[in-house]
Residue frames relative to the residue before (quaternion, step in Angstrom):
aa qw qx qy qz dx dy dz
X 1.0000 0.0000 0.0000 0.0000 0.00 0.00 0.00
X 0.2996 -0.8222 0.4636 0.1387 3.52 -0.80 0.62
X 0.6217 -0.6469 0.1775 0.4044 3.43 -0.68 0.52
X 0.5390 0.5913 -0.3699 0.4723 3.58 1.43 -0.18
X 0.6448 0.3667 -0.3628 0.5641 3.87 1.23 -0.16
X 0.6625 0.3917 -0.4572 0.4457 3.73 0.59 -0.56
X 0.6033 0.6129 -0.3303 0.3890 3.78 0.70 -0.68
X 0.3922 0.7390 -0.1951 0.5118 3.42 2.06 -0.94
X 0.8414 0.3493 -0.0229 0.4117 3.10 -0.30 -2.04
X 0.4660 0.5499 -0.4589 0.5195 3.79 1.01 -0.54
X 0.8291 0.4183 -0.2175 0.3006 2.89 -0.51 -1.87
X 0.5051 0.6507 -0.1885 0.5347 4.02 1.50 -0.95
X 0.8276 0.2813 -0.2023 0.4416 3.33 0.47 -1.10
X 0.5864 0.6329 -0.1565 0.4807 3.33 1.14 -0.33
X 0.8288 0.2682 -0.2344 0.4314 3.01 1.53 -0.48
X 0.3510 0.6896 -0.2606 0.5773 2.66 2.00 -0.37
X 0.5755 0.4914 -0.2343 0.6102 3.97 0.87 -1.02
X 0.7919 0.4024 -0.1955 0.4156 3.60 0.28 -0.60
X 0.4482 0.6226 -0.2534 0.5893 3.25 1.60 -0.23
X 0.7784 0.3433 -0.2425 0.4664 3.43 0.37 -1.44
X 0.6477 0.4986 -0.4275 0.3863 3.72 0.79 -0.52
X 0.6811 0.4723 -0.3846 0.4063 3.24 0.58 -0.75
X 0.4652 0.6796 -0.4079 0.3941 3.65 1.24 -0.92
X 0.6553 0.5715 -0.2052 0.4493 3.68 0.65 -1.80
X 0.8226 0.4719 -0.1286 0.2899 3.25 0.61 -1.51
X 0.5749 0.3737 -0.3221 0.6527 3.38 2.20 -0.27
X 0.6945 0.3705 -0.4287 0.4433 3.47 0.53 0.13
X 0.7351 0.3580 -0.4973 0.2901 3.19 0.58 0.18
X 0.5406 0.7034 -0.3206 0.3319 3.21 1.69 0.32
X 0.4609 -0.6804 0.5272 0.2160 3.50 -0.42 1.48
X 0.0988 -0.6631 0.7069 -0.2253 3.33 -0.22 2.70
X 0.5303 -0.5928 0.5655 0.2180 2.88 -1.92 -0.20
X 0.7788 0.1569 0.0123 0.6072 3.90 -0.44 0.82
X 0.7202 -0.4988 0.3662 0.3137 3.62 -0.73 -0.94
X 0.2099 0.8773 -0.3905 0.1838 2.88 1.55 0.64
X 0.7595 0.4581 -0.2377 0.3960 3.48 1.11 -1.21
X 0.4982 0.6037 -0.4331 0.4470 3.32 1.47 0.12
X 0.4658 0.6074 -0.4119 0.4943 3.58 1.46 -1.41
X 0.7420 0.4644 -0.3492 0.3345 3.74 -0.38 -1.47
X 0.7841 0.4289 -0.2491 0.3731 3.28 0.57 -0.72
X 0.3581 0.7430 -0.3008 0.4788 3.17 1.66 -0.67
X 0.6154 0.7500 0.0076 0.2423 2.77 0.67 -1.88
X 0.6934 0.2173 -0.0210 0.6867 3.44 0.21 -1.92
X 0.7528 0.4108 -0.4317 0.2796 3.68 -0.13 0.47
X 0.4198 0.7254 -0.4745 0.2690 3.57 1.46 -0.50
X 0.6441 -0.1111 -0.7520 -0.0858 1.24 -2.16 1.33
X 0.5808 0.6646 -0.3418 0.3226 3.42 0.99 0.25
X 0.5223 0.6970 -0.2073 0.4454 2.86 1.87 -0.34
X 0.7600 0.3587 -0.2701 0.4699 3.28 1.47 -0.12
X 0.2554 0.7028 -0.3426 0.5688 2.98 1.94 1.29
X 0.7755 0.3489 -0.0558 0.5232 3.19 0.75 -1.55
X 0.3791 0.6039 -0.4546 0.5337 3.73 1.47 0.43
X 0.8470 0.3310 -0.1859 0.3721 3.15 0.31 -1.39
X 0.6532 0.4493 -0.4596 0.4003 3.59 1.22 0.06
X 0.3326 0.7871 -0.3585 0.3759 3.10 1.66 -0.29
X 0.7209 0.4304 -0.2652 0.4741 3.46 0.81 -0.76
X 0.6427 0.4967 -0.3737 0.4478 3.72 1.04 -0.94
X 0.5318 0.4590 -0.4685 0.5358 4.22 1.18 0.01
X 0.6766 -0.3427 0.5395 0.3657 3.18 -0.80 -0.51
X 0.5808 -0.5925 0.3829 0.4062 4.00 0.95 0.17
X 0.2681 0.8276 -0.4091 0.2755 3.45 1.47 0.62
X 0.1621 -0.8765 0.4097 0.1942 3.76 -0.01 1.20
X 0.5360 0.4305 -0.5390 0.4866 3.67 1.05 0.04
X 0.3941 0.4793 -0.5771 0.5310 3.73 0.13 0.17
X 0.7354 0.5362 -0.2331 0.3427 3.89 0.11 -1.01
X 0.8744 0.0589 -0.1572 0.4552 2.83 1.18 -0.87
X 0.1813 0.6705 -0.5015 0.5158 3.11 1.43 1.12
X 0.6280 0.6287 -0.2381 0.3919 3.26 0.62 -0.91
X 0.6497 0.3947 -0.0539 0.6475 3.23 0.54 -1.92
X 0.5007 0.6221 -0.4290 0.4221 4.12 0.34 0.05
X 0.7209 0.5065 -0.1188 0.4578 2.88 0.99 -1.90
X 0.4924 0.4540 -0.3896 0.6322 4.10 1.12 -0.98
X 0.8142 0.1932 -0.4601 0.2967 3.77 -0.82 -0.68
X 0.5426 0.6539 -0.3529 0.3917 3.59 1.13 -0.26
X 0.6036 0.5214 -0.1621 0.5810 3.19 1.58 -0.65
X 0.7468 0.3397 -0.3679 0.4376 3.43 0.78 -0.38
X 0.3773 0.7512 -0.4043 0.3603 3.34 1.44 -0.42
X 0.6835 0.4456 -0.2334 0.5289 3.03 0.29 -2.18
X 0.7128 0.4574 -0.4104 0.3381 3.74 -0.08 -1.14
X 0.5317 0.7288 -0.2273 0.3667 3.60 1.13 -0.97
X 0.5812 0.5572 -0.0840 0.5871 3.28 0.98 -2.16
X 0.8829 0.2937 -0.2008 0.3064 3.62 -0.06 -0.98
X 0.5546 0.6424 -0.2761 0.4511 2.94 1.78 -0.20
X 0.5902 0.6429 -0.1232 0.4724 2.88 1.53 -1.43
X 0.8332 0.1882 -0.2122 0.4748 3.95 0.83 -1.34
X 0.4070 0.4773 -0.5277 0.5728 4.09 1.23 0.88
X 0.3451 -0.6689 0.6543 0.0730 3.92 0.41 -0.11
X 0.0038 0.6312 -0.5816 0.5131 3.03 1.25 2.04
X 0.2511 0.8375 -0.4439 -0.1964 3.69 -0.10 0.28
X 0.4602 0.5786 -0.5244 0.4224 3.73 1.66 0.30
X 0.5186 0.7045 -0.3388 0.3465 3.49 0.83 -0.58
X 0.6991 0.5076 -0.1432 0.4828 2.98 0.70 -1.95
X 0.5005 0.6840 -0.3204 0.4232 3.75 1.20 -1.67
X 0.9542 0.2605 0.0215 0.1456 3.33 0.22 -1.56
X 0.4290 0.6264 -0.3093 0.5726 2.43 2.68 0.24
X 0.6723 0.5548 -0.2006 0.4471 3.06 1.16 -1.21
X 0.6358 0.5441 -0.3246 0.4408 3.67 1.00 -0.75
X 0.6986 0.5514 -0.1375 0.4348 3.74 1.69 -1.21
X 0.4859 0.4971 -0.3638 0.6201 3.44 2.02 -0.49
X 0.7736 0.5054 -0.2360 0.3006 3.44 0.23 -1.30
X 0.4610 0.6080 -0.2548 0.5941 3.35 1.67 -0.67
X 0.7642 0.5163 -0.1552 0.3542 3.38 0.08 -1.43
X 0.7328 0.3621 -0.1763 0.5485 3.48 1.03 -1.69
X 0.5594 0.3585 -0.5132 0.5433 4.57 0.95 -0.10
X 0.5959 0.5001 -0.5521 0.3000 3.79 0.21 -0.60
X 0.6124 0.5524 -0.3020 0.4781 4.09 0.96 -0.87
X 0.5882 0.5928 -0.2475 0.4912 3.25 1.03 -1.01
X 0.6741 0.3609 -0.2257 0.6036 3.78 0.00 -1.72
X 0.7345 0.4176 -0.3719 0.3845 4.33 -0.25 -0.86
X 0.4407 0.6067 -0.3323 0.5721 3.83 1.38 0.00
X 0.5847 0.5409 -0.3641 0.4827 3.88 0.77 -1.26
């Protein structure tokens, strides 16, 4: 493995890991209605309206859902990482600007 995939997979797994905690942490928080699905929904667009619709081919099973939506931030990671060690730097700009976006919006909706 080379250092542009291991540099990949860190950054991926980590975020993908960070995804799932917060996931846990709005569901286990005593919301109102369906909000804590919304939030999660949410921090994952646009992929998240992917993982609706397979949602329906389980049985409406939401860790499927967010397994799913695990897999996108794990994906952007890796996409991130590789962007980051070729010294791509609009790439890198605009992954990084969409994680960073993505991970204060979860943050600030917590306030």
């Amino acid at each position: 493995m080379n250092k542009q995939n291991i540099i990949g997979n860190i950054i991926g797994i980590c975020l993908a890991f960070g995804y799932l905690f917060i996931c846990y942490t709005v569901y286990n928080l005593q919301t109102e209605g369906s909000w804590d699905g919304f939030l999660c929904f949410l921090f994952a667009l646009p992929f998240s309206i992917f993982s609706l619709i397979a949602i329906n081919y389980v049985d409406g099973e939401f860790v499927f859902f967010y397994i799913l939506n695990a897999i996108w931030w794990w994906f952007m990671g890796f996409c991130l990482g590789r962007c980051v060690s070729r010294n791509k730097q609009f790439l890198s700009i605009v992954l990084t600007v969409y994680i960073t976006i993505m991970y204060l919006s979860m943050f600030f909706m917590w306030l």
